[in-house]
N, C-alpha and C positions, 0 to 999 in steps of 0.2 A: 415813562408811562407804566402804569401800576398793570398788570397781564391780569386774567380771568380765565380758572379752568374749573371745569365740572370730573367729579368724581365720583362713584359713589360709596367709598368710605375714607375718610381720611384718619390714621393713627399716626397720633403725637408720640413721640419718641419710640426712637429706633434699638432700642437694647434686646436683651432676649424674647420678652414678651412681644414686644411690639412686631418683630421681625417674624418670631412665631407665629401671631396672627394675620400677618400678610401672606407668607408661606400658606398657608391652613386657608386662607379666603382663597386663593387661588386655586388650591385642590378643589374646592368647590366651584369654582369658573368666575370668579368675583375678584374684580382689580380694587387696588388701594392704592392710595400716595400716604407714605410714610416720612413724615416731620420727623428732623432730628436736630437738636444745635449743635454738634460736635460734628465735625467734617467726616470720621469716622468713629468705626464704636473704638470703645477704650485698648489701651496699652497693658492697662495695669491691671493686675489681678483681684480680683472679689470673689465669689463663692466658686469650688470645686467641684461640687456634688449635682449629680444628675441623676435623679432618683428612681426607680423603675419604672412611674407611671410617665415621667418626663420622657423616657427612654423608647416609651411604646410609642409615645407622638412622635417622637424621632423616628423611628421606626415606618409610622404613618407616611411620614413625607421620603422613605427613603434614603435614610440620612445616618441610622443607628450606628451602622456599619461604619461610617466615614467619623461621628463621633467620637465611638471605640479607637480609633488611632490616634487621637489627640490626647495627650496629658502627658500620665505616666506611661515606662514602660510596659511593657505584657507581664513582666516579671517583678514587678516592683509592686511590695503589699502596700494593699489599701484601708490598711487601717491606723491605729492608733499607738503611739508609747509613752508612758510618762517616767522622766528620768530625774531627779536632782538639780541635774546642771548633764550637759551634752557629753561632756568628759566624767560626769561622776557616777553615782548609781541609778541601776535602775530600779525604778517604784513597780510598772506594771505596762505587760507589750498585750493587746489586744490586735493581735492578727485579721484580716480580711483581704479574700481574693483579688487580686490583681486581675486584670482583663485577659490575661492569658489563661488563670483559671476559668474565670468566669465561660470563656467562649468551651474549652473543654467538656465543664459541665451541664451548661445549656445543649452541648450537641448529643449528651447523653439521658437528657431528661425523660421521666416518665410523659407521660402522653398529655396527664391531666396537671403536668408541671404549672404552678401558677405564674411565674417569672419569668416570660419569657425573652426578656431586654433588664437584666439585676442592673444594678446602681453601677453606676461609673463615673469615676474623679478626672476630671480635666476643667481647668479653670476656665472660668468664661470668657476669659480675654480671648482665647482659642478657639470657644463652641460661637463664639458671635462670631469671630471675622468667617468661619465656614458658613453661619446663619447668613451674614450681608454677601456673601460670595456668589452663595446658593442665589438668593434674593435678587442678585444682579441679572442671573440667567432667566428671570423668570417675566417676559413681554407682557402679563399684568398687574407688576408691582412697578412704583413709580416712587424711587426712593431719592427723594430728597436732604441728604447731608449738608450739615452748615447752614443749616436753615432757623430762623427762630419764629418760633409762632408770637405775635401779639397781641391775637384780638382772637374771640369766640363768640359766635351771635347765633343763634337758634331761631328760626323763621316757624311756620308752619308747616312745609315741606321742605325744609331744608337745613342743614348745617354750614356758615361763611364762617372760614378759617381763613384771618389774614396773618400774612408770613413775611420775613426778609431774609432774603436771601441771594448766593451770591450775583445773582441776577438784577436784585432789587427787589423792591414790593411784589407781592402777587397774592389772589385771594382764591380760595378753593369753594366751590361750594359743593358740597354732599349729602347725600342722603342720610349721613350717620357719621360721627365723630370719635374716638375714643382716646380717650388721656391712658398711656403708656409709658409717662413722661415723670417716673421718678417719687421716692421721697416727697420734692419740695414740687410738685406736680402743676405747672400752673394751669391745666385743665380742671382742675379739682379745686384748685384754690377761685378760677373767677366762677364755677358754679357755686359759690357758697358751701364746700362741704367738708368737715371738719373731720379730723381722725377723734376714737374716741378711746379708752383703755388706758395701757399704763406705759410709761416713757421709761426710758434707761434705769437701769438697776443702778442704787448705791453698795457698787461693790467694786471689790479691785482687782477681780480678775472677771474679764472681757464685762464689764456693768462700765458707770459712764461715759465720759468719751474717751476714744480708745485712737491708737493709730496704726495706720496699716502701711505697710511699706513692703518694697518690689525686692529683693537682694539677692545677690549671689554669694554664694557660701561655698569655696571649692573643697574644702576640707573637710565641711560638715559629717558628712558619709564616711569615707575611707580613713578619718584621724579619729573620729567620736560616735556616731551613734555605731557603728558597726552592723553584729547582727541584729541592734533595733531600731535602725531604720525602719520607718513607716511613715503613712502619707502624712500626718499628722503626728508633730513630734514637739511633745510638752514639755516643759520645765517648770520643775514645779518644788520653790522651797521656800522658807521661811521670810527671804527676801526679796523674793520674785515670781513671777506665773506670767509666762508667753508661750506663743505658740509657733513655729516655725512649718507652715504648710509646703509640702513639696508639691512643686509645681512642673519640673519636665523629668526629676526623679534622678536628675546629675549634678545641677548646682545652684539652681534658682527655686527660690523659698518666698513666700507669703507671710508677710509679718505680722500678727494681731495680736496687741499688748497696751495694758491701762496703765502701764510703770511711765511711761513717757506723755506727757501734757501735748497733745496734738497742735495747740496753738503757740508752740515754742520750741518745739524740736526741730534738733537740725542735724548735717549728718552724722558727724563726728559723736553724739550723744545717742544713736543707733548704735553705729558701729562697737562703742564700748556699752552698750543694752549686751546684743550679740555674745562679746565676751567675754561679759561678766557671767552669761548664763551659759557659755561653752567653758568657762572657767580656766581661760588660755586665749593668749594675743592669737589668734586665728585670723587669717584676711578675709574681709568685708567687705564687699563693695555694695553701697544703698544704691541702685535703679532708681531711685521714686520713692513718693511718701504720701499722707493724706488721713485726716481725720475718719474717723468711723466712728459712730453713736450704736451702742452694743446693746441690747437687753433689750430693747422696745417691744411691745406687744401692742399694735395700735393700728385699729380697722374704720375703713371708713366709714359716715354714720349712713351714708347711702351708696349704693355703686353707681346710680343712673341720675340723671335729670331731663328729660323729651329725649330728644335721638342724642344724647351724647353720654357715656358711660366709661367705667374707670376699670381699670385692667394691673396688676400687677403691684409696685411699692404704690403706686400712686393709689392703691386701694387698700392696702396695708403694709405696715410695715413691720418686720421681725427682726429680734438675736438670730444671731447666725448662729447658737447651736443646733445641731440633728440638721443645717443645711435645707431648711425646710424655705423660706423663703422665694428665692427665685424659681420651686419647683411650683410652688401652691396661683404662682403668675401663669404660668405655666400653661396650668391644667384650667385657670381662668381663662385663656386663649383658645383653649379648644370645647371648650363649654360657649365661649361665645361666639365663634368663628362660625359656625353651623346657621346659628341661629339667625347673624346680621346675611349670612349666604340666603335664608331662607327669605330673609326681610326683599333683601333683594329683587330676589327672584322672583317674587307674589305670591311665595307658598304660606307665608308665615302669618299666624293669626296676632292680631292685635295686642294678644298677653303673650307672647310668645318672649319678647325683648324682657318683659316686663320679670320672667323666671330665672334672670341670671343676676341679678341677686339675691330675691329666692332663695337660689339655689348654692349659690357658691359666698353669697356670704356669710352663712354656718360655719364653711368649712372655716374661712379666714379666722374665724372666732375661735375655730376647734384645733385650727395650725399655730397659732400664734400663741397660742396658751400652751401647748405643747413645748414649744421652742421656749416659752419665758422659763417653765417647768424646769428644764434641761439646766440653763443658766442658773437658775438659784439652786440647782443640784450641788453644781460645779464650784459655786461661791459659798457655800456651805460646809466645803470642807476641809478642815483646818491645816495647817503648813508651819505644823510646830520647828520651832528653831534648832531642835535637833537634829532633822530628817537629815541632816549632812557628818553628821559626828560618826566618827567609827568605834563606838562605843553598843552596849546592850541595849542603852535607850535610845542610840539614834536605830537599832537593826531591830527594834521593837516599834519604833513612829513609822518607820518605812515601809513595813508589813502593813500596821494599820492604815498608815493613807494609803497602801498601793491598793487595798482591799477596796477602800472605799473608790477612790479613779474608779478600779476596773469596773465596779458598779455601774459608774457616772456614765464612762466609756460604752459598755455596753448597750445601756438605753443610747447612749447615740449611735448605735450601730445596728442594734436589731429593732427597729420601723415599720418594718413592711406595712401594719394595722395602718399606722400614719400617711405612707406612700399609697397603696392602694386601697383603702376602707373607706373612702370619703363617699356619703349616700347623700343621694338627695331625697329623703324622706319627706314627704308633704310639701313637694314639692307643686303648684297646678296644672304642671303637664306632665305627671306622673301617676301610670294607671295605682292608686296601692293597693289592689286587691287582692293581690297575686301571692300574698304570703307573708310569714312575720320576718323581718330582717333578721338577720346575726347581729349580736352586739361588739357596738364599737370598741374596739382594744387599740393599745398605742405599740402593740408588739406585734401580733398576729394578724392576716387577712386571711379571712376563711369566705371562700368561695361562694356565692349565693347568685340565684337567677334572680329572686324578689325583684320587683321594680322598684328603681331607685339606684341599684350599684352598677359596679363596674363588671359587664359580662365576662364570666368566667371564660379564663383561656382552655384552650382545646390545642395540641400539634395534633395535624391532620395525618391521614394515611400517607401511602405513596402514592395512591390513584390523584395526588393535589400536586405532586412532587416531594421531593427532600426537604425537609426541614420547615413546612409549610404551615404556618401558624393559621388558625382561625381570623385572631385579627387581619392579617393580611386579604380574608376573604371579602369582609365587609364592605360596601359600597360605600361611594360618597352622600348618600342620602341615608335615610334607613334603611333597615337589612332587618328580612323576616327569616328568623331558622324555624324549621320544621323539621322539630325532633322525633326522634322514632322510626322504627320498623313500618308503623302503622299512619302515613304521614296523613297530618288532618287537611282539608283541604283551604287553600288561601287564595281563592279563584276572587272570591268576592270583596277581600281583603285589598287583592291588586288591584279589584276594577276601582274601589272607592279614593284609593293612591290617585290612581292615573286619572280621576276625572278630577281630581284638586291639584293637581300637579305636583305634588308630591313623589319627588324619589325614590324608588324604593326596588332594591334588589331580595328576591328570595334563593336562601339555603338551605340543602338536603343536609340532615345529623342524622342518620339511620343506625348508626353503631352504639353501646352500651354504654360508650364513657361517657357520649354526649349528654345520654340518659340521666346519667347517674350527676353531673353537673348542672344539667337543667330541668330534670323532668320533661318526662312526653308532652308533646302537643306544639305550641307554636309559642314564640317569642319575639318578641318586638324592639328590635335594638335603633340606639339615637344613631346618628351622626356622628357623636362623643365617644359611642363605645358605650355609655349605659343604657342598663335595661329599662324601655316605657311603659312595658306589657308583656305581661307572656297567662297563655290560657290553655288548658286539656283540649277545648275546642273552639273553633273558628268563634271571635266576637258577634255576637247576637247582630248587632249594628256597627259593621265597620268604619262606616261614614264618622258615626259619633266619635268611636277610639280615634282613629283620626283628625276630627277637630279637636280633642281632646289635648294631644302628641304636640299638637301644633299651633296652640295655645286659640284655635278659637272658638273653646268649648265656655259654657258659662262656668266661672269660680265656684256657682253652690255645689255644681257638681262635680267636682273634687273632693268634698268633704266629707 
């Protein structure tokens, strides 16, 4: 006999995104049942990189901390080398902090430090089973494993999700639905919506299809790379370009390389991959293997259709270079997590749903075009057949391509612009009066209150405690700072919150730095962390800012 349960959100697949959005609905008092068809999340490794606006969500939920111990060691650099061959020369070591720096530095930071959670490498096979761990402890997440969706049907009030699982049939109905369920997304595929942009590079390094495999290399480190060990370690000649990602930073490595036909390889044709590119019979053991489709740039044509909406690959798909990918799902989960909270709840206006793609499918436009960027860098540059010869012109090709990498390298290491800059500019629940934006860069994030970005970070005094970030301060609804010496009054501001139910905590900034990052007067922060308003003085009509914020102000008046 087929069961019937009521929820009021259900998300289809249970990977980072999805689990992140359960996580993030619950901080907001809002339960979900999370679809997955894998009993649990994966074994095998995919993307490394958890980028610093990923880090601050982490953060959010109280997790950052617990993240940081997963991957690599404290001591083990996070960044990149390019070598010949593993045993031959090297082209070019591009250094980055290991988490042992990183915590260091962060404890020494200036006040008005913008960073306060930098990038950190630990594969996802690790940050998800802590994501579905967490997830288990949490009385209103309803995680369904080994379950497979195969019906979607959209009512007038409602969302029926029917499922099998290991129970048998069972049908959910919700209030609201979201596809987190991948690439090959089958929430995306029965709403009719199609990716649109550009598929895999014709290239032969990380462009078609590619394979990735699990291995242990015990020799890797202490026979070959030496002191250029790093998280990410290239080979890169005339014959060849793979990548060997360190994964606990002692003997298991990440495999992503287009030399091997993913619908034909087998292990023995790894294994000698390996050491042709260590350039010595070195032991190999393959864990695992599996195709990967490299270079894509491809966003969906819509993220919504009535109450059901698309989250993560299922709403674009990226190249894995700059690692931008499963962060840009990410930051989709916490842009949307608020919003279905507020749907919920009764706070939310009619266009409120309606701004999250809007809002976040720019960015997917502006992330994936980054990430192709990166990739056709990468494939661009040449791997002339001498780069191994011990001769003039091979120590003259070596210099030149190490120049060009460290180039390549670089852009994928200095982000920030990309990780934190992402605005929602004209957006419809976003006040934009408030000021000109800073212009978007793919290197730099320069701080701004403008509505639309991401509220500049603040570490608080000691009167907050030790190490007491701003972010940490914000409520789970909106949060009003009232900057200055001279605080302007937000009496009226609360009353028009609490007669629409609207959440809303206010904060005292009375000190200079706050100043000098936001300007005096008052600020209006989301749920997100972005800014929706900030004014010299108290809004004329609060009510209005507030239907505004909360999507149920009318469209002409946004523009």
């Amino acid at each position: 006999m087929e069961r019937s349960s009521t929820t009021s959100i259900v998300i289809v697949g249970g990977g980072p995104v999805g689990l992140l959005l359960a996580l993030l609905l619950d901080r907001y008092g809002v339960g979900s049942v999370v679809l997955n068809s894998g009993e649990s999340v994966p074994d095998t490794p995919r993307g490394s990189t958890h980028n610093a606006r990923t880090m601050e969500h982490y953060r959010t939920l109280g997790l950052a901390d617990r993240v940081r111990a997963l991957g690599l060691p404290a001591g083990h650099d996070a960044g990149i080398s390019f070598s010949t061959r593993y045993g031959g020369h090297g082209l070019c070591l591009l250094p980055w902090p290991g988490s042992g720096q990183v915590r260091a530095r962060t404890a020494t930071a200036a006040r008005t430090d913008q960073v306060p959670e930098p990038m950190h490498r630990a594969n996802q096979m690790y940050v998800e089973r802590l994501l579905l761990d967490h997830a288990r402890t949490r009385p209103r997440i309803t995680l369904g494993f080994g379950t497979t969706v195969t019906g979607l049907e959209q009512r007038a009030d409602r969302v029926v999700v029917s499922a099998e699982g290991p129970a048998g049939p069972r049908t959910w109905h919700a209030r609201y639905a979201v596809g987190a369920d991948g690439g090959r997304s089958f929430v995306r595929r029965r709403l009719g919506i199609s990716y649109s942009g550009q598929g895999a590079l014709d290239q032969d390094v990380l462009g078609r299809r590619a394979t990735a495999a699990h291995l242990r290399v015990p020799t890797l480190y202490g026979e070959f790379l030496g002191d250029r060990a790093a998280w990410s370690n290239w080979v890169f000649n005339g014959e060849l370009a793979l990548n060997l990602i360190a994964l606990n930073g002692v003997d298991e490595f990440f495999l992503l390389t287009s030399s091997v036909d993913p619908d034909t390889v087998d292990v023995p044709e790894l294994v000698r991959l390996v050491r042709r590119a260590a350039g010595a019979d070195l032991p190999v053991e393959v864990l695992g293997h599996r195709p990967w489709t490299a270079g894509a740039a491809l966003v969906a044509e819509r993220f919504s259709d009535g109450r059901v909406l698309l989250a993560g690959d299922a709403a674009h798909l990226f190249t894995p270079n700059g690692g931008f990918g499963m962060n840009t799902g990410v930051d989709d989960a916490a842009n949307l997590a608020w919003k279905l909270a507020a749907a919920v709840q009764g706070w939310a206006g009619p266009r409120l749903l309606d701004s999250y793609e809007a809002e976040r499918r720019p960015v997917a436009l502006r992330n994936t075009a980054a990430a192709r960027e990166l990739a056709v860098g990468l494939g661009a540059i040449e791997r002339p057949a001498a780069l191994e010869d011990d001769s003039a012109e091979g120590r003259a090709a070596r210099e030149k391509t190490g120049l060009a990498l460290a180039e390549y390298g670089r852009r994928t290491l200095d982000t920030l612009g990309v990780q934190l800059g992402a605005r929602y500019d004209g957006s419809p629940v976003i006040d934009a009066g408030g000021g000109t934006p800073p212009p978007d860069a793919f290197v730099s994030y320069t701080p701004s209150a403008v509505p639309g970005g991401r509220a500049p970070h603040l570490w608080l005094d000691d009167v907050h405690g030790p190490g007491s970030s701003l972010f940490d301060r914000f409520g789970t609804g909106f949060t009003l700072l009232r900057v200055g010496d001279r605080v302007a009054d937000s009496g009226a501001l609360a009353r028009a919150a609490r007669d629409r139910g609207v959440p809303l905590t206010r904060l005292d900034l009375p000190d200079g730095a706050a100043r000098e990052l936001y300007g005096p007067g008052l600020v209006l922060v989301r749920p997100d962390g972005h800014v929706a308003w900030r004014g010299e003085r108290p809004p004329a009509d609060p009510g209005t800012l507030l239907d505004l914020v909360t999507g149920h102000g009318r469209r002409e008046a946004f523009w």
